[in-house]
C-alpha positions in Angstrom: -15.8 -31.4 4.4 -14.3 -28.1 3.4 -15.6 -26.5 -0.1 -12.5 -26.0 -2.4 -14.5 -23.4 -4.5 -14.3 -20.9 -1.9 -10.4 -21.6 -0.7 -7.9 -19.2 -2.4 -4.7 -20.3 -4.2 -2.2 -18.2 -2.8 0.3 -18.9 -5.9 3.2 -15.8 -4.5 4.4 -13.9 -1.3 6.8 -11.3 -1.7 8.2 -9.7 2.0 10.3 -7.3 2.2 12.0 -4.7 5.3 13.2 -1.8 4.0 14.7 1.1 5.7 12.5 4.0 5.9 14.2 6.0 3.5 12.7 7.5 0.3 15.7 6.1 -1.9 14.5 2.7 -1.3 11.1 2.7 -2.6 12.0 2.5 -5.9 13.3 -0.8 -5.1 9.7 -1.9 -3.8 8.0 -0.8 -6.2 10.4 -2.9 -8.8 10.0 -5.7 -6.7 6.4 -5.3 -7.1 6.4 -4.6 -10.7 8.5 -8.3 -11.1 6.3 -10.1 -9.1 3.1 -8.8 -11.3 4.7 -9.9 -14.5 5.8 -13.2 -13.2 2.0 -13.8 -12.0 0.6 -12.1 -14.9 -1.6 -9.4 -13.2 -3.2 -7.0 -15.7 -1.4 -3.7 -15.9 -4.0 -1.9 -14.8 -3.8 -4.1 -11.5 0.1 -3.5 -11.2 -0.5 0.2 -11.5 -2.4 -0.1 -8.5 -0.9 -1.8 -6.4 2.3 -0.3 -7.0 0.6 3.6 -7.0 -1.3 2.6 -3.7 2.0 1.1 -1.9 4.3 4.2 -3.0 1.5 6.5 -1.3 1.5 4.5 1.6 5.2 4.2 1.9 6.2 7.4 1.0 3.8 8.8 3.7 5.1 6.6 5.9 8.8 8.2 5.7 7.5 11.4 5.5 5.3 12.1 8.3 6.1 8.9 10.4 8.5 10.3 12.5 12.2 10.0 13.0 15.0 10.1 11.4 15.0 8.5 8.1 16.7 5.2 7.9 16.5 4.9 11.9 13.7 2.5 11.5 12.0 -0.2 8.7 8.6 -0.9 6.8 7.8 -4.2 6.3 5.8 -4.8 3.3 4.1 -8.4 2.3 2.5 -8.6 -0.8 0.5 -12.1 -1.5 -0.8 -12.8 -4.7 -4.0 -15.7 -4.8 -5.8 -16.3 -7.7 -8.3 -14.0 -7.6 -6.4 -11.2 -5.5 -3.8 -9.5 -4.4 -3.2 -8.5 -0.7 -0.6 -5.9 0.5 0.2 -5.7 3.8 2.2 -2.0 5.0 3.6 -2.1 9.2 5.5 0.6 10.3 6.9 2.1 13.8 5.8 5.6 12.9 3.1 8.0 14.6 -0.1 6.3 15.0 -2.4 7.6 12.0 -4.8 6.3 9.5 -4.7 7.6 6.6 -8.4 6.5 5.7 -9.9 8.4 8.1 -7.7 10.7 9.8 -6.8 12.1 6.1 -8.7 15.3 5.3 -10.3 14.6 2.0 -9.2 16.7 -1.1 -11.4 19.5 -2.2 -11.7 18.1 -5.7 -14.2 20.5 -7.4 -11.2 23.6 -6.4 -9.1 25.2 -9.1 -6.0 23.1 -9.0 -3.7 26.4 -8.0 -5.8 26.8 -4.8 -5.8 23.5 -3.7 -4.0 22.5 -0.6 -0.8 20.9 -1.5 -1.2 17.1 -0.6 -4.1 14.7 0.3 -4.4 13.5 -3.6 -2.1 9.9 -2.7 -4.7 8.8 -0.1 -7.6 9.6 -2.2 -6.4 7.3 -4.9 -5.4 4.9 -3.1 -8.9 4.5 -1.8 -10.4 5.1 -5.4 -7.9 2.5 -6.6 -7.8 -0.2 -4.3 -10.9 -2.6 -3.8 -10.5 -2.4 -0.2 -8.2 -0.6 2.1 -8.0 -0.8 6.3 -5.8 0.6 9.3 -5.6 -0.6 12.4 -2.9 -0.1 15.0 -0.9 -3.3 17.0 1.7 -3.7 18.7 2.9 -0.1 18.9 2.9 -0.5 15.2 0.7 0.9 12.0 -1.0 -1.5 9.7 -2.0 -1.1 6.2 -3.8 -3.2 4.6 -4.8 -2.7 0.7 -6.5 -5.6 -1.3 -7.0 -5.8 -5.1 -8.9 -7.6 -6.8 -7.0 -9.1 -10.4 -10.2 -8.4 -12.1 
């Protein structure tokens, strides 16, 4: 007999391919923002999730490779009761951003600071758990959290 307590509800799924252009991501991230409201996730949860997937994204375009628009991301985000799940895949370079990442020197005066690095970082400080893993020739992202 399976227990029910531990099964989750999975009450959305929002996928989406997008080209990899930076002009489309605000298009995600109102996607996003729509399906938060309609499954009442705290703000503070929406910002999240929509901070952590525009850093992902928009590193994706950028240092992916190849021309922009000459390839897609495909984004699933699935909302369960207790969760929210975001999945990133890509075509780009091999490269994870979690560990591969140089971490930002956070104590240094902000005008000698390298210039980027900060987008990772909050996405790991933001999300309740974050992975990469590559398959199929492709990147994955995964980003999960939690709606309380």
């Amino acid at each position: 007999m399976h227990d029910l307590a531990h099964r989750r509800r999975v009450s959305a799924n929002l996928h989406l391919r997008v080209p990899n252009r930076i002009e489309e991501l605000p298009g995600v991230s109102e996607a996003v923002e729509a399906l938060g409201r309609e499954e009442g996730w705290p703000q503070d949860v929406t910002y999240a999730i929509v901070l952590g997937l525009e850093e992902v994204a928009t590193n994706v375009v950028r240092h992916g490779g190849g021309e922009p628009g000459s390839s897609e991301i495909e984004i699933e985000v699935t909302s369960s009761d207790d969760e929210v799940r975001i999945e990133v895949r890509d075509s780009g370079k091999a490269f994870d951003p979690f560990h591969e990442a140089p971490e930002p020197d956070l104590d240094a005066e902000v005008q000698d600071r390298q210039i980027g690095g900060l987008g990772v970082h909050f996405v790991k400080v933001l999300m309740d758990e974050t992975s990469y893993s590559r398959e199929g020739g492709r990147n994955h992202v995964s980003m999960v959290k939690r709606r309380s």
